[in-house]
C-alpha positions in Angstrom: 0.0 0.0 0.0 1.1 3.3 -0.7 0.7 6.6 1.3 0.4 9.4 -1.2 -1.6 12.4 -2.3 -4.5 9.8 -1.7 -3.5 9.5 2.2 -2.2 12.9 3.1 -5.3 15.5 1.0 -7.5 13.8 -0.2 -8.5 11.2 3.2 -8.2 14.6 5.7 -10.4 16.5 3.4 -13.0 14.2 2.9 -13.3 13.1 6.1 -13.8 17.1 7.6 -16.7 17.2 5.0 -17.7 13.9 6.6 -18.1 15.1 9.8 -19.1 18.6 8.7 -22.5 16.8 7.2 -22.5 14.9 10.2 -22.9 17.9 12.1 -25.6 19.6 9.9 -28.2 16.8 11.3 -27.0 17.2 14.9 -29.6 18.8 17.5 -29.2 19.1 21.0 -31.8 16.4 21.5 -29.7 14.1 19.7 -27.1 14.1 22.9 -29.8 14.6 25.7 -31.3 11.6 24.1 -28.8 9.2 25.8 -29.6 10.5 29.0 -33.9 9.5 28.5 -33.0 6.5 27.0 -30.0 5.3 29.0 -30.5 1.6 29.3 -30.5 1.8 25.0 -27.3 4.5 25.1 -25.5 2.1 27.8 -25.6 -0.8 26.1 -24.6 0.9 22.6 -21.8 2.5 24.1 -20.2 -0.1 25.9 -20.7 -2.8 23.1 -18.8 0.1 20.7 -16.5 1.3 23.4 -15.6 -2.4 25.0 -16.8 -5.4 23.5 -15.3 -4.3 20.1 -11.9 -3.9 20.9 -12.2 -7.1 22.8 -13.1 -9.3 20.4 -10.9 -7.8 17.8 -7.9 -7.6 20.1 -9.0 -12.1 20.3 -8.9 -12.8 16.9 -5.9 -10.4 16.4 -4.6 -13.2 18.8 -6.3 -16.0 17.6 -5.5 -15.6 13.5 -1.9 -14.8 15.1 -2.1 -11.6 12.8 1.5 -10.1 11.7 2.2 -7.0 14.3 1.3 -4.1 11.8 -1.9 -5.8 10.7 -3.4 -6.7 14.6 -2.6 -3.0 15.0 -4.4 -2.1 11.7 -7.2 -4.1 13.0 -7.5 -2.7 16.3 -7.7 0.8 15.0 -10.2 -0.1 12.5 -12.0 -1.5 15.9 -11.6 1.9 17.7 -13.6 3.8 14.7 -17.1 4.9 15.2 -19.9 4.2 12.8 -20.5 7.7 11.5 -22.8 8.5 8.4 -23.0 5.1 6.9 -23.9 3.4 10.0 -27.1 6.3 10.2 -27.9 5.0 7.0 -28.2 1.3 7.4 -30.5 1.8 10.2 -32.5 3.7 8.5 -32.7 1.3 5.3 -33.0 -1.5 7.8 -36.1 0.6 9.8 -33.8 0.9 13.4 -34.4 3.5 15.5 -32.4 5.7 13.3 -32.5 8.9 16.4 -30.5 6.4 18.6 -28.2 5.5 15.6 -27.5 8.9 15.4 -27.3 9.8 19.4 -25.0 7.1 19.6 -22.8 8.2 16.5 -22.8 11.8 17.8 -21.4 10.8 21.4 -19.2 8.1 20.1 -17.7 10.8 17.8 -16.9 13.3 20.5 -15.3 10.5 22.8 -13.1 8.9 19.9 -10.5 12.2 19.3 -9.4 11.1 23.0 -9.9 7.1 23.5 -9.2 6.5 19.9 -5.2 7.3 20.2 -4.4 6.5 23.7 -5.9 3.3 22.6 -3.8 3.0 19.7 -0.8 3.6 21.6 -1.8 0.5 23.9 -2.1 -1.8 20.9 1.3 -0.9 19.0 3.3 -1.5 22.5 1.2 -4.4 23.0 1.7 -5.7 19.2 4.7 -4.1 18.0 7.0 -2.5 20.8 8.1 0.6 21.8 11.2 0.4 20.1 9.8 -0.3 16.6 10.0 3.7 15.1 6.5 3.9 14.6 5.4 7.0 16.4 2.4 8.2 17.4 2.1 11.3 20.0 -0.5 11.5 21.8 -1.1 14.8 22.3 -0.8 16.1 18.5 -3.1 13.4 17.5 -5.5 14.0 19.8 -5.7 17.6 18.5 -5.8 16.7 15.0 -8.4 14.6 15.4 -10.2 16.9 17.4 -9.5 19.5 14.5 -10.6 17.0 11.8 -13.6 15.4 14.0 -15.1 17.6 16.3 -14.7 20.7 14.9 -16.6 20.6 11.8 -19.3 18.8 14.0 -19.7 21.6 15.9 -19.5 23.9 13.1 -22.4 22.3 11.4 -24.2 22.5 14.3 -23.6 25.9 14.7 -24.6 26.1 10.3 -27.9 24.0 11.3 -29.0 26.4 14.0 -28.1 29.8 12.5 -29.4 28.6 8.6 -31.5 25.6 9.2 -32.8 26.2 5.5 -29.4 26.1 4.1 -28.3 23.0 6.2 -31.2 20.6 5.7 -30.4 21.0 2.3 -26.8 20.8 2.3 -27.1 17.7 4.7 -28.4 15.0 2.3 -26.0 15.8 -0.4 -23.2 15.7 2.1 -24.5 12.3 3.9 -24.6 10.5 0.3 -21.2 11.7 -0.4 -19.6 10.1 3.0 -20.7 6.6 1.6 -19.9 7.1 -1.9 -16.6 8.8 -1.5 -15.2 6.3 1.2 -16.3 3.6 -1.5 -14.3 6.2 -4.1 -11.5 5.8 -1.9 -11.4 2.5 -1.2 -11.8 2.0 -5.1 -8.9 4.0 -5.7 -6.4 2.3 -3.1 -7.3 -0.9 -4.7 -6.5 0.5 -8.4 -3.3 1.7 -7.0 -2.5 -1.6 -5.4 -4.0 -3.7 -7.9 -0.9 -6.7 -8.1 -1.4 -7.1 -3.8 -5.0 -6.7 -3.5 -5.8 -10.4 -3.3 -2.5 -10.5 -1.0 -4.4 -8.1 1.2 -7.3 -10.7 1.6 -5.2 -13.5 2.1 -3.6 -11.3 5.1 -6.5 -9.6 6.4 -9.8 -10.9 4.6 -10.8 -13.6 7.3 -10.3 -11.9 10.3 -11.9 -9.1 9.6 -15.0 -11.0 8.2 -14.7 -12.5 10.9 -14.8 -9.6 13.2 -17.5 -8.0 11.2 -20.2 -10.9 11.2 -19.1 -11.0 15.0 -19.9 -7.6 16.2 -23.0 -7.0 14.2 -24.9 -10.4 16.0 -23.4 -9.1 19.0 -24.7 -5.8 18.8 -27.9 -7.4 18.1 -28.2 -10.3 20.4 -27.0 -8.0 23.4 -30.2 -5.5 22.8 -32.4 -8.5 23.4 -31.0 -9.9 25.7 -31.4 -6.6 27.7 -35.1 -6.5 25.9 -35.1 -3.5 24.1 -37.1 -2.9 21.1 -36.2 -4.3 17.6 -35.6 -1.1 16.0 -33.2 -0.5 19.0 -31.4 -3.9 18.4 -31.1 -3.0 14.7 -29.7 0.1 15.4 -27.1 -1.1 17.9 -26.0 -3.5 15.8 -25.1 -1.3 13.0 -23.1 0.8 15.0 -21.1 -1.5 16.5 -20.7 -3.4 13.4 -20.3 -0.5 10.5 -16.9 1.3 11.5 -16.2 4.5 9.8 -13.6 2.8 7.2 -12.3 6.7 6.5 -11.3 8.0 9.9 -9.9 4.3 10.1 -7.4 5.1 6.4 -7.1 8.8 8.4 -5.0 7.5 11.1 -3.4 4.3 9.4 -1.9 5.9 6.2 -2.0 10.0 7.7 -1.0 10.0 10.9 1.0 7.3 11.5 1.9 6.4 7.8 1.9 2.7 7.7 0.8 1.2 4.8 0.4 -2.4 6.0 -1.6 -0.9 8.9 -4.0 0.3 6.3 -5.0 -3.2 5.3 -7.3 -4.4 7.7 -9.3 -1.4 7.3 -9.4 -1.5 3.3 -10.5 -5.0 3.6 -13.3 -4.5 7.0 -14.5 -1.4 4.5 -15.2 -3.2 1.3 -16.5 -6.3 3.4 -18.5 -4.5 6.0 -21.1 -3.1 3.2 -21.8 -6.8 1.9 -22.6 -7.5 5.4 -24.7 -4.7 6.4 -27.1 -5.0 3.1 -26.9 -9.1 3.7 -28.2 -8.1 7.8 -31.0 -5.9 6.0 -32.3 -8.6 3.9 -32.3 -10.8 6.6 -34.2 -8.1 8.8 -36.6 -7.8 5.6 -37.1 -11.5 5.4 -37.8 -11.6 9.2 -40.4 -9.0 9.3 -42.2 -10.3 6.2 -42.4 -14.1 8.2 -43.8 -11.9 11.0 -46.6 -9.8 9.4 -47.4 -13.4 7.6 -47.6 -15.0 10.8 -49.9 -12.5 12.2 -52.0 -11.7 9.4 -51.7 -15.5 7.8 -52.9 -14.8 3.7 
């Protein structure tokens, strides 16, 4: 893999736009939300926060990944869901306000958790004396400048020209998915000869970890009997990792390319699985409305 123009304009670009139309469909009620529906919020967060990083720090263990890859794979692990994980609970029918309450509080806490955790996982994986340096501080703010800031700045677009945003907003949420599948498109092109080497290396485990995290997200809302919009919804977030801010700190900030793998591969794979968990949702509620009205 190769960090280039690709890794170091385009990725930080995009991804402030990304968060910028993230921002433009923020209210306040979308963060007081967690606090009137805290047994939903709880359980969200702590399947994002905890049980991801878990399991992918297991099978990082388990697969007996290469150093650079199990770190590739945690970071991809530390990602929120952002914009396209709004977007599969809505096609899915979740409870799309708690996708997005969820995505918005995820998104503040992940400038600070995401490279302290990070850190933890290249000692852990790699060693300190390794030359691959992360500090913490400078990436905390520029993730803070690349994250939170244009949050808050369309926010502040939303509630000073709510016109302007609520148009702006759609175009911008239909570009996050397309251009992270632009991206992902163009890395491949550019690494066409060791694309089906990056499966090989990194296509199984992060299946693996996908399909994982999306039944857990789901099996842990009913087991704690919340509502089947709410279980839909917390699956997708825990399963649909924003594959951008992943690429961000892989190939910009740290400028590994091998790192970059896993979430190249959890990317392309993640959408096959989130549309294959919709038809099955589809499929479910369809046996459902047959059983109760039989034809």
């Amino acid at each position: 893999m190769q960090a280039d123009l690709l890794t170091t304009v385009v990725l930080p670009v995009s991804l402030f736009i990304i968060m910028l139309g993230m921002g433009l469909s923020l209210r306040r009620t979308d963060f007081t939300r967690v606090i009137t529906q805290p047994k939903a919020a709880v359980i969200g967060l702590s399947a994002q926060l905890i049980a991801l990083p878990l399991i992918a720090f297991l099978l990082a263990t388990v697969f007996k990944l290469a150093p650079e890859l199990a770190v590739g794979l945690m970071i991809i692990s530390f990602a929120p869901g952002g914009a396209t994980s709004n977007m599969f609970a809505n096609l899915a029918k979740g409870d799309v306000a708690l996708s997005i309450s969820l995505t918005a509080v995820v998104s503040l806490i992940t400038p600070f958790t995401l490279p302290l955790f990070t850190l933890l996982a290249m000692n852990h994986f790699i060693g300190p004396a390794e030359g691959f340096e992360l500090p913490l501080l400078k990436t905390i703010l520029q993730l803070l400048l690349i994250t939170v800031i244009p949050v808050l700045l369309g926010m502040f677009i939303l509630f000073k020209w709510k016109g302007a945003a609520n148009k702006t907003e759609p175009v911008i949420r239909v570009f996050s998915v397309i251009f992270l599948f632009l991206i992902i498109v163009a890395i491949i092109l550019k690494n066409k000869p060791q694309i089906v080497g990056f499966f090989v290396q990194a296509g199984a485990v992060t299946l693996t970890l996908n399909v994982l995290v999306l039944g857990l997200g789901y099996l842990l809302a009913k087991f704690f009997k919340l509502s089947q919009a709410q279980a839909v919804s917390i699956s997708y977030e825990v399963g649909i990792q924003n594959g951008t801010l992943a690429l961000f700190v892989t190939g910009t900030l740290i400028g590994n390319n091998a790192m970059m793998i896993p979430a190249v591969t959890y990317s392309i794979l993640m959408f096959m699985t989130g549309f294959a968990l919709g038809c099955i949702l589809k499929k479910q509620r369809y046996n459902q409305v047959t059983i109760e009205r039989p034809i």
